[in-house]
C-alpha positions as CSV (number, residue, x, y, z in Angstrom):
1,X,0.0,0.0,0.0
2,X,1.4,3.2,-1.1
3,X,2.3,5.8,1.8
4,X,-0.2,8.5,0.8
5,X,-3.1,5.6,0.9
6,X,-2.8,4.2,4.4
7,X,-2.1,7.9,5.8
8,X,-5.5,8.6,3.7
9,X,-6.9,5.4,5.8
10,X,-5.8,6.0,9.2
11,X,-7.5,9.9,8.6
12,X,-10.7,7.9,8.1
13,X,-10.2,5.5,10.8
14,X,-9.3,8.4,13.2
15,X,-12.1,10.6,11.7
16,X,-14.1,7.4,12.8
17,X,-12.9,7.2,16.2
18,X,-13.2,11.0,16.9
19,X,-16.7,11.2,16.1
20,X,-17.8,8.3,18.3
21,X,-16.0,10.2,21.2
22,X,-17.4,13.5,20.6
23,X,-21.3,11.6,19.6
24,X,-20.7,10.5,23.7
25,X,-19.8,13.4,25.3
26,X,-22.6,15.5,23.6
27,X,-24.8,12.7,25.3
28,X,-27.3,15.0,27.7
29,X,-29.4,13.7,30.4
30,X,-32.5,15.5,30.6
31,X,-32.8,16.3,33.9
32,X,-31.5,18.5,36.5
33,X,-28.2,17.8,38.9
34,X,-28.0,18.1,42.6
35,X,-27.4,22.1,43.2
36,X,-23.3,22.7,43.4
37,X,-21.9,24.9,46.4
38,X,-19.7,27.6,45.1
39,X,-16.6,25.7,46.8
40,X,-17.4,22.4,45.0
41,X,-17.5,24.4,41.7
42,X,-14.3,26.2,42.2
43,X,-13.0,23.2,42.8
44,X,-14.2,20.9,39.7
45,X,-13.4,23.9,37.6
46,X,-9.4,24.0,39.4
47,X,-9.1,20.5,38.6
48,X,-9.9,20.1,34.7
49,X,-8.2,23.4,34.3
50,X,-4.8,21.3,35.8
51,X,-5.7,18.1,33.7
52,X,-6.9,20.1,30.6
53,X,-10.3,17.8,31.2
54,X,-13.4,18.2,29.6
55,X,-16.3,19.7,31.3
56,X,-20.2,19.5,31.4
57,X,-21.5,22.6,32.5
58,X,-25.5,22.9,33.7
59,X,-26.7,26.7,34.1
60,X,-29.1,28.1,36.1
61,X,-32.4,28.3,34.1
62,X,-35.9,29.5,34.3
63,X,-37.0,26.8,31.8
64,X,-38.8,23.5,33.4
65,X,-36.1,21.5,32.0
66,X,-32.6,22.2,32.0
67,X,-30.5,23.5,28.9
68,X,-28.1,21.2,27.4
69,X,-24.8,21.0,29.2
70,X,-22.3,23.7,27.6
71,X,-19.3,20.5,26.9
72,X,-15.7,21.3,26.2
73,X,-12.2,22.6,27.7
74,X,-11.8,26.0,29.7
75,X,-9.8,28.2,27.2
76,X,-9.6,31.0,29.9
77,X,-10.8,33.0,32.9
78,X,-11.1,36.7,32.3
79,X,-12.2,38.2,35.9
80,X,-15.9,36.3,36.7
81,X,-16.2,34.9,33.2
82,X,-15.0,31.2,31.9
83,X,-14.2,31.0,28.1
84,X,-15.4,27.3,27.2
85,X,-13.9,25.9,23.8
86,X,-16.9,23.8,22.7
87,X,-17.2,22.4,19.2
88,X,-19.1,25.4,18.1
89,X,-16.7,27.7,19.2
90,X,-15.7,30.0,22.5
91,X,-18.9,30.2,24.5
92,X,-18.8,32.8,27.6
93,X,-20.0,31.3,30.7
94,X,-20.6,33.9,34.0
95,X,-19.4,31.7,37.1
96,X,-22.3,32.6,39.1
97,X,-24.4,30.7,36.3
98,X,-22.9,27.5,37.4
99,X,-25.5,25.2,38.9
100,X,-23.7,22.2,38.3
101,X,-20.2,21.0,36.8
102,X,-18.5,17.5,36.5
103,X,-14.9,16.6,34.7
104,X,-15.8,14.3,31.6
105,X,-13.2,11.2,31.3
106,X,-12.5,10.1,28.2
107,X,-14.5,7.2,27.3
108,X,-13.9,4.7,24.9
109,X,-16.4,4.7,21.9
110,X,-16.5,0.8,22.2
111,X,-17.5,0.7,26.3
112,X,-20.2,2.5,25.8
């Protein structure tokens, strides 16, 4: 197999892999999380920033049902405000918002 062809496979095979990962963390539960103190949030939010985890963020919301979890890595703290890198982009998240945070481990596609 010529070089450029099995680099061209392994892109698909990574491709693949990737979007099985990402199709799991994007998985949301539809209901609400046990209410976070302040403390615990600081501290979930200290930790992922040190491991460069993934995080699934719940904000406070006036809806009946929660919005989807805001998922991805902290890009930066700017004063009060958490920059999230998400798939969609930089989203802007006010701590105070926080009702609930958790550190996302990578999970295997296949033990799901």
């Amino acid at each position: 197999m010529s070089g450029s062809k099995q680099y061209n496979n392994m892109k698909k095979w990574r491709g693949f892999f990737l979007s099985q990962h990402i199709e799991q963390l994007e998985k949301v539960e539809d209901d609400w999380k046990e209410m976070m103190s302040e403390e615990l949030v600081y501290q979930v939010l200290n930790s992922a920033m040190q491991n460069r985890s993934i995080l699934a963020i719940q904000l406070y919301s006036s809806n009946m049902s929660p919005d989807p979890y805001i998922v991805g890595r902290i890009a930066g703290v700017e004063g009060d405000l958490l920059h999230v890198q998400t798939d969609e982009g930089i989203q802007v998240v006010e701590l105070e918002e926080i009702r609930y945070v958790e550190e996302r481990a990578f999970q295997k596609w296949y033990e799901s």
